[in-house]
C-alpha positions, -999 to +999 in steps of 0.1 A: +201+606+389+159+610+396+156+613+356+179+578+351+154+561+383+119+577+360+135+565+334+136+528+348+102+526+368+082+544+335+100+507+316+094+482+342+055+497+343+054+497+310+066+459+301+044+446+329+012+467+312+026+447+281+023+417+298-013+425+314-025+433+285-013+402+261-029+376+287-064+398+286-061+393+249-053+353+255-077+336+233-103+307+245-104+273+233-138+271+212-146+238+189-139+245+154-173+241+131-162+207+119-154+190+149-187+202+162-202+187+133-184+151+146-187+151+179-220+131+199-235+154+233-254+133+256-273+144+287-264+127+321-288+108+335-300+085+363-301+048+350-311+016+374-282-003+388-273-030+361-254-063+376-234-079+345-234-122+346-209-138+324-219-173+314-202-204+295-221-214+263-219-232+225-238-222+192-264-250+185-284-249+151-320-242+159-339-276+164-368-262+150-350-257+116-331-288+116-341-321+095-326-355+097-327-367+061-329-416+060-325-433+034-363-451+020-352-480+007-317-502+008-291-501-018-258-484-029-251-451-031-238-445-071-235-406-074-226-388-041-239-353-046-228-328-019-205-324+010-206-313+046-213-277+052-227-274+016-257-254+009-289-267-004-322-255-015-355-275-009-356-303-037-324-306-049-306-343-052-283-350-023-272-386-036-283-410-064-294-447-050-290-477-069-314-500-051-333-535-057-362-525-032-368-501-067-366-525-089-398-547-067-419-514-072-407-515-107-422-550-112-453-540-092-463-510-113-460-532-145-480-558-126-507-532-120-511-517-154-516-553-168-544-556-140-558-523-145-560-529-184-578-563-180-601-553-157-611-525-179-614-548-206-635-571-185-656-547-168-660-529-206-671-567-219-695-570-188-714-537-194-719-545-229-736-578-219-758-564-191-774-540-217-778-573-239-796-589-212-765-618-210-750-607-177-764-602-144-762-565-126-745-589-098-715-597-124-710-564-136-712-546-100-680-573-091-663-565-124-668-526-112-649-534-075-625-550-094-616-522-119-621-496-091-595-519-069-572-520-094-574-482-102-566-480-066-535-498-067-520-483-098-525-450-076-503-465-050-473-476-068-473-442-086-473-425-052-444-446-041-428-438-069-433-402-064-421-399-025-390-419-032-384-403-062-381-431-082-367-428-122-363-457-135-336-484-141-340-493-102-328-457-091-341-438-063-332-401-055-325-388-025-337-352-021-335-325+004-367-316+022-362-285+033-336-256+025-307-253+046-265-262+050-258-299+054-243-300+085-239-338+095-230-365+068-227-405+073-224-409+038-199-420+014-198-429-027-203-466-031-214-473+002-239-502+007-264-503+032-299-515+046-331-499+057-336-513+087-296-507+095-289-473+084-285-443+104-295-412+086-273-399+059-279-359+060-287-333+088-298-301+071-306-270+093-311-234+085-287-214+097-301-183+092-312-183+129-293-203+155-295-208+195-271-204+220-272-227+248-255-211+279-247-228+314-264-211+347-246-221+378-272-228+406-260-192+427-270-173+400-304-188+384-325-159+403-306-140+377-318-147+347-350-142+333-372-145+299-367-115+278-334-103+290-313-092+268-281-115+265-249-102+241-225-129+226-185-132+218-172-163+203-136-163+194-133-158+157-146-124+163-136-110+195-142-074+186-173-084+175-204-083+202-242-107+189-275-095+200-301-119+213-324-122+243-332-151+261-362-172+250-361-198+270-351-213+308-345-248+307-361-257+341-341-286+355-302-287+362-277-311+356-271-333+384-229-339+373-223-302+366-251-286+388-257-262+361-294-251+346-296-243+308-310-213+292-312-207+255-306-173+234-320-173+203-299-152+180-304-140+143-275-152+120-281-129+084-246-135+074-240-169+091-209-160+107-221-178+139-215-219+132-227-248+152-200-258+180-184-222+185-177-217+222-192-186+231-193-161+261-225-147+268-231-113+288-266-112+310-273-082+321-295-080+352-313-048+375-304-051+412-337-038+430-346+000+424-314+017+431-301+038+402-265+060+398-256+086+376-247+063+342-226+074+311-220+060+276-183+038+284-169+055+251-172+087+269-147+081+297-110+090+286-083+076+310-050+097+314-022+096+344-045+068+362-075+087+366-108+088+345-124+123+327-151+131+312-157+168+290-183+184+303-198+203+277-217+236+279-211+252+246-187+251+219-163+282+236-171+265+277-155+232+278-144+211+312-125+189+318-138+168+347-121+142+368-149+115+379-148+084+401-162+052+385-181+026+402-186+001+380-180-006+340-200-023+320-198-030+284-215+001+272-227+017+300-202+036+331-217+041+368-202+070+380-198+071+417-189+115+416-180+143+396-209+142+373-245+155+382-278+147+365-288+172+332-251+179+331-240+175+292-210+154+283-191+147+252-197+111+247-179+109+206-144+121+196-138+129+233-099+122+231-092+148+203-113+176+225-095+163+259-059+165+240-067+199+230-074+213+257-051+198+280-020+193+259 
């Protein structure tokens, strides 16, 4: 009976040594060589207290870049050229102009030719006299004024012809002055009109760097500030986030709305910003000198209703850390505890390292 009872303690001993012995053998989580290629450390750090302010605003072209393009002369519009949100380049014809106010400067260069050839005639005639002795040096100084005068006007009509482009057969061209997308038109083929009565035809701006005009209600205009930096969402893109800063504060404020203006001046490379967008725009604003332990949003994985971070101290020691948030920005987290300054986090890639360790 004692051998049978050895017998059973010696096994129970001996699967529980087992047992010991296979969890002091356990292996530890480490991060494989590629995902520590992938993943982004950052150090924790202290970062002023930053207050976001969420404005109402519209894309506007940039007034400094936009041209309002009048007809010169009265006529009818015979060749219609481009359309509304075309592109142009400087110099090239918006609309051909059939127009009688042409064919007057028409008449009046032929008229000055014939004026300018006579008087070179006379004033030839006059010289030859003078040296003769036949003509006084009175008579051929006139004859001069008159050849210089007509000179003169000849120059004139040719630089009329030259600023409204005028060809010939009473036709004046209508060209764009600067480079930029046509975006206002009042023009249609065949339309007759007046100088004095004509609005413009074309608005031409450059697009390639726009404003955005945002509305300041009159709580928060100690807010905002030259040089802050301002981001932009408009609705076509809304996972999309434009970069500007604000240029300038428009100084007075609406007496209806009670709102001031500021402007953001943005740069638009790939013009996917148009005139007339609605647009939200994010100001971002210090409050005094207090500052809170801040993290890169991306780095905060929520699970179960709480927020974690993975505390990183080498590839093999990884935590998972439960922090409380006090306030989220766009990109930036203010953690109210569970993180200390110089501590390293996993701000990249964080999910797949939190859902192997913890799942």
């Amino acid at each position: 009976m004692k051998k049978i009872y050895f017998i059973i303690v010696s096994a129970v001993l001996a699967v529980s040594c087992s047992k010991k012995q296979v969890e002091v053998h356990e292996e530890k989580f480490c991060l494989s060589d590629t995902m520590s290629r992938v993943i982004s450390i950052d150090t924790v750090k202290r970062q002023k207290l930053a207050t976001e302010l969420i404005l109402s605003g519209k894309v506007t072209a940039n007034e400094d870049k936009v041209v309002k393009v009048f007809p010169l002369v009265g006529g009818n519009i015979e060749d219609l050229r481009v359309e509304l949100g075309d592109y142009v380049e400087k110099g090239q014809t918006l609309a051909i102009i059939q127009s009688s106010e042409i064919a007057d400067f028409e008449k009046q260069l032929i008229s000055a030719e014939s004026n300018l050839s006579v008087a070179q005639k006379s004033f030839s005639v006059t010289q030859d006299m003078y040296k003769a002795g036949l003509a006084s040096e009175k008579e051929m100084v006139m004859d001069r004024k008159e050849l210089e005068k007509a000179e003169s006007e000849l120059k004139r009509i040719k630089e009329v012809f030259r600023i409204y482009g005028v060809q010939g057969n009473s036709v004046y061209t209508m060209k764009a002055p600067i480079s930029g997308f046509i975006i206002e038109k009042n023009v249609t083929e065949n339309m007759q009109f007046r100088t004095e009565s004509a609005n413009n035809f074309f608005t031409i701006s450059g697009l390639d760097e726009i404003w955005v005009i945002a509305n300041v209600y009159e709580t928060d205009i100690n807010k905002v500030k030259i040089g802050y930096d301002a981001e932009i969402k408009v609705l076509p893109y809304p996972d999309k986030v434009f970069k500007g800063k604000i240029d300038k504060i428009f100084n007075v404020l609406d007496p209806a709305t009670r709102v001031m203006k500021v402007r953001v001046k943005m740069n638009n490379k790939g013009y996917e910003l148009k005139p007339e967008m609605y647009a939200h725009v994010i100001v971002r604003y210090e409050e005094g000198d207090h500052s809170m332990i801040a993290v890169p949003s991306e780095s905060i994985v929520f699970d179960k209703n709480r927020n974690f971070v993975m505390v990183y101290t080498d590839k093999c020691s990884i935590e998972t850390r439960e922090v409380e948030i006090q306030q989220r920005l766009n990109t930036i987290t203010y953690i109210k505890s569970g993180l200390k300054e110089g501590e390293r986090i996993i701000s990249n890639h964080q999910l797949l390292v939190y859902n192997a360790l913890n799942n």
